[in-house]
C-alpha positions as CSV (number, residue, x, y, z in Angstrom):
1,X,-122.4,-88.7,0.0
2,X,-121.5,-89.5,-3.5
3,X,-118.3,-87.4,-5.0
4,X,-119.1,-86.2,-8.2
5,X,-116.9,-85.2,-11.0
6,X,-117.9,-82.1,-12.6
7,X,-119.9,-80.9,-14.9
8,X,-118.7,-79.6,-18.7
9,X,-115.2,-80.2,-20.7
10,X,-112.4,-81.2,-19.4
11,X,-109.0,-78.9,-19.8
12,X,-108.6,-79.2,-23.0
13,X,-105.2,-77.7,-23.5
14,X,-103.8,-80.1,-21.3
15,X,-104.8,-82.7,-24.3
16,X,-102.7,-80.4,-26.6
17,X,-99.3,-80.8,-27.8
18,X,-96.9,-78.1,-26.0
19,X,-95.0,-77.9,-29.1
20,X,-97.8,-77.8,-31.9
21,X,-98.7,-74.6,-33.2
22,X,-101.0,-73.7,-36.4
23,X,-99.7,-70.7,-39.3
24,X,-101.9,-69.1,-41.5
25,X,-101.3,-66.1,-44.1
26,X,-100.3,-64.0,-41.4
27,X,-98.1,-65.8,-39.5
28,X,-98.7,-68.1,-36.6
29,X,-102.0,-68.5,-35.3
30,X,-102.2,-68.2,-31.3
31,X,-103.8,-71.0,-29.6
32,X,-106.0,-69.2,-26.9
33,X,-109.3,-71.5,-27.5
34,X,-108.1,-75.4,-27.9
35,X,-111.9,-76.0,-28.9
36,X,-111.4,-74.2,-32.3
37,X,-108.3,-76.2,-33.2
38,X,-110.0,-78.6,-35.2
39,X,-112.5,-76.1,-37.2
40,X,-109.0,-74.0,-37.8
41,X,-107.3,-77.2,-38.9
42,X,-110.2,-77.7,-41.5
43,X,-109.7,-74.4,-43.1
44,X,-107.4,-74.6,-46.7
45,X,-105.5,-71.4,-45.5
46,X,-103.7,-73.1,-42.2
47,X,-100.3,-75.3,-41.8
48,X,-100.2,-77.7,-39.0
49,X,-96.7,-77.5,-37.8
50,X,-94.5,-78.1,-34.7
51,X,-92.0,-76.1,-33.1
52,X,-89.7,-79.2,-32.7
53,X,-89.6,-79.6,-36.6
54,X,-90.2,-76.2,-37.9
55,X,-90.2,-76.8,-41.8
56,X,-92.6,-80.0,-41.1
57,X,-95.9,-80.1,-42.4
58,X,-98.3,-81.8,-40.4
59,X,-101.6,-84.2,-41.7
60,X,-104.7,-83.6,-40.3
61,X,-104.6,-86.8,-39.4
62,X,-101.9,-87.4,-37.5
63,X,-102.8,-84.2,-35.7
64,X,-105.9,-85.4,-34.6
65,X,-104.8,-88.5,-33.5
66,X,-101.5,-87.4,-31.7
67,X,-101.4,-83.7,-31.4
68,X,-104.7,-82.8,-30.2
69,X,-105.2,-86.1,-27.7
70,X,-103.6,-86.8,-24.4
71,X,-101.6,-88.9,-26.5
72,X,-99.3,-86.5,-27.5
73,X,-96.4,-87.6,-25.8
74,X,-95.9,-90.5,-28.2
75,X,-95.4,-88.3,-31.0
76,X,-92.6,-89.0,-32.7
77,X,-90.7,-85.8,-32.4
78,X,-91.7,-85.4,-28.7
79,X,-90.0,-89.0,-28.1
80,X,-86.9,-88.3,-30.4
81,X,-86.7,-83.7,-28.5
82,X,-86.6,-86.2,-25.0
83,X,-84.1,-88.6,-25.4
84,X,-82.0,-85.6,-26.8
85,X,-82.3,-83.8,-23.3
């Protein structure tokens, strides 16, 4: 019998910075569907930011590249919050 994988999306808040988080006029905006991210990231009225640099600015961009990929670990800031702990 062939094993096969299944069906649909994978988890995608495992592909998602711990540490990024998006703020809009009201504050921060909670991340409870990772499949929006990117239309909220779009919109003129939301920050990119992460909690490991507060004041920082993020550029859509770079969050699509490194914050919103499994390759978020080799974000800068992740790298520099490790080698501190």
């Amino acid at each position: 019998m062939i094993q096969r994988t299944g069906f649909g999306l994978p988890n995608l808040r495992r592909n998602v910075c711990p540490h990024f988080y998006m703020s809009g006029l009201r504050g921060a905006i909670p991340i409870q569907a990772p499949h929006l991210l990117k239309a909220l990231m779009r919109q003129d009225s939301t920050v990119s930011r992460c909690q490991l640099r507060g004041g920082v600015h993020l550029e859509q961009g770079y969050v699509a590249d490194i914050c919103l990929s499994p390759r978020f670990n080799q974000c800068v800031f992740y790298e520099d919050d490790l080698t501190r702990g």
